[in-house]
C-alpha positions in Angstrom: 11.5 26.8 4.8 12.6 29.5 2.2 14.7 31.0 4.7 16.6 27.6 6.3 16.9 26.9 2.4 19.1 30.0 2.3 20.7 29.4 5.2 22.1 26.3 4.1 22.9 27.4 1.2 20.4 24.8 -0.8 19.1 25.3 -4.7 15.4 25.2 -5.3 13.7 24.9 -8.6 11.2 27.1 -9.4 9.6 25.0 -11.9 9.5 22.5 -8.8 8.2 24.9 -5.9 4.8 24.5 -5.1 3.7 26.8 -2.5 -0.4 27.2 -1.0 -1.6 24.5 -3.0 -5.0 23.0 -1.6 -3.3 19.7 -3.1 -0.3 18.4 -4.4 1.4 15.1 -5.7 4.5 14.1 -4.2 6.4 10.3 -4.8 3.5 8.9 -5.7 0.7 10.5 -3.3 -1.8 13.0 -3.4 -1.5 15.1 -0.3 -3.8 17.4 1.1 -5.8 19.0 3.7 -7.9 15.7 4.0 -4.8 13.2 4.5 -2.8 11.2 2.3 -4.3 9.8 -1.2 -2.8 7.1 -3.6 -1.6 9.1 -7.0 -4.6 8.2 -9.7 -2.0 7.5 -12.0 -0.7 4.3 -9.8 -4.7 3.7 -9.0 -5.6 3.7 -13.0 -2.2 2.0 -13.3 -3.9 -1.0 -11.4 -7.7 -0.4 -12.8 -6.2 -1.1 -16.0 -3.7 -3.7 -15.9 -4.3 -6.5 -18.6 -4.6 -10.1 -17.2 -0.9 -11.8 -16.5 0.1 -14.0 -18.9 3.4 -14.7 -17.6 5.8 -14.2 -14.3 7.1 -11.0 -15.8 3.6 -9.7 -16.3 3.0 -11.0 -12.7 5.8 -9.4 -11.2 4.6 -6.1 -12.6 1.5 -6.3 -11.5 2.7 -7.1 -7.9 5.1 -4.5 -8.0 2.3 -2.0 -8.5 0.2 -3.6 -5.7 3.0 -3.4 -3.4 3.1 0.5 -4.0 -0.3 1.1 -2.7 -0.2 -1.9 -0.2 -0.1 0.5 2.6 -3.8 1.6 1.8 -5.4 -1.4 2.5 -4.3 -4.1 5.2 -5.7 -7.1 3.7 -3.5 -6.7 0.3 -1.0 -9.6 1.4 -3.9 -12.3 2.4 -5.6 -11.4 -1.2 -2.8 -12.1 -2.9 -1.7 -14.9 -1.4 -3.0 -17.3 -4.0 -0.7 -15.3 -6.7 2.6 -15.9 -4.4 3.2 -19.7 -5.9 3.4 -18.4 -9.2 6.2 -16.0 -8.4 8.2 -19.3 -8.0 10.7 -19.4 -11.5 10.8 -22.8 -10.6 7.6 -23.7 -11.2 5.4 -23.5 -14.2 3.0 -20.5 -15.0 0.0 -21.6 -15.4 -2.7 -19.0 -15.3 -6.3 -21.1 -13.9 -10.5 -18.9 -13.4 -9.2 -19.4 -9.3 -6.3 -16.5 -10.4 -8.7 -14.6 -12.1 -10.8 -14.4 -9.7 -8.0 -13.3 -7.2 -6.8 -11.0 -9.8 -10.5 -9.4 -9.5 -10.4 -9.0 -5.8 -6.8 -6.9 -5.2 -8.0 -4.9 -8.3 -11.2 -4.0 -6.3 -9.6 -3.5 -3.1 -6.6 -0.9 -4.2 -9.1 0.4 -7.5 -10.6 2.6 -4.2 -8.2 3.1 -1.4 -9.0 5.3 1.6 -7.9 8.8 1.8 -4.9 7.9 4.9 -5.0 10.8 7.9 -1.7 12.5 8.8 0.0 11.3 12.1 -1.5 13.6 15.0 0.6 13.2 17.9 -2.0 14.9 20.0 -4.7 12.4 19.4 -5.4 8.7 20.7 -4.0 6.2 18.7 -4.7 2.4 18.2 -2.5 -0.3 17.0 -4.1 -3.9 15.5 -1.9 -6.5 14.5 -2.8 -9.7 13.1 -1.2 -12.8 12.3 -1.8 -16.3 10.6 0.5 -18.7 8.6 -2.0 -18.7 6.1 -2.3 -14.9 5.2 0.7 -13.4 6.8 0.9 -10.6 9.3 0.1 -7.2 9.4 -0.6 -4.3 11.3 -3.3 -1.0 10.8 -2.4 2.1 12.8 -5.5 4.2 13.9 -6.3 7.5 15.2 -9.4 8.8 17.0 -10.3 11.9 14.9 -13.1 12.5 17.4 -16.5 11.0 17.7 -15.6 7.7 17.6 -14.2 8.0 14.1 -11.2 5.7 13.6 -9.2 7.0 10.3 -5.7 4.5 9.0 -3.0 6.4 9.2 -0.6 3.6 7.9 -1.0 -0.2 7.7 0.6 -2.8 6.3 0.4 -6.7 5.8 3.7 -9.3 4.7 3.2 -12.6 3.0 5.6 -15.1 4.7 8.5 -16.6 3.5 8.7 -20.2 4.0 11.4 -19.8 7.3 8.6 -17.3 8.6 6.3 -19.7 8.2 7.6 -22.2 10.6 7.6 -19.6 13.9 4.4 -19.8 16.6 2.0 -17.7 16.2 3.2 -15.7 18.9 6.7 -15.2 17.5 4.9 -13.6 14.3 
């Protein structure tokens, strides 16, 4: 790397540089040996965020989910009860039901799996799900031997209301 960087004539900063590190944060993540990690700063970001009490606060809070979405695969069915809210045309009103859901996509991001790097080499499996209720997504999975099934990425949308009107089989 040092040497293309020369090459090419690029500008490193040695304040920047981190070389033979066991583990490192980078955008957001905590990469390492063992596979890709949420940052604990965006984990205890979420752990804790004060209850919305309006859309701004809302749209925070969902902007933070949506970082570490791609840790868990459910995050857009748990947080489908929060989507009507988003609406500025419609009144925020705050009931124990958002709490609850508010509860839930705390505890499922509060812990996210350690993600494995993308092996080329090994077998990898694809599930994709879909429902008009809860969205779509998708979990990509590799066989790290023994049977052992680590993510390596997933991902789940919300529909939008045109979304919502395709089959099943269009989603």
């Amino acid at each position: 790397m040092l040497t293309r960087s020369r090459k090419f004539k690029n500008t490193l900063n040695r304040d920047k540089v981190v070389g033979a590190a066991p583990c490192m944060s980078f955008c957001g993540y905590q990469l390492s040996g063992e596979g890709i990690s949420a940052d604990l700063g965006k984990v205890s970001a979420i752990h804790d965020f004060p209850t919305p009490t309006n859309l701004t606060d809302l749209r925070s809070l969902m902007g933070l989910v949506n970082q570490l979405a791609e840790f868990t695969p459910d995050i857009a069915a748990a947080t489908q009860p929060l989507h009507p809210l988003m609406s500025p045309k419609r009144a925020f009103f705050w009931t124990s039901d958002h709490d609850e859901v508010f509860r839930r996509v705390k505890a499922a991001l509060v812990s996210p799996p350690v993600l494995a790097s993308f092996d080329p080499a090994l077998p990898v499996v694809l599930q994709t799900d879909a429902s008009h209720l809860y969205g779509i997504g998708y979990t990509l999975l590799q066989d790290h031997g023994n049977g052992r099934l680590r993510i390596v990425q997933c991902s789940s949308h919300f529909l939008t209301d045109a979304e919502s009107c395709y089959a099943t089989i269009e989603l």
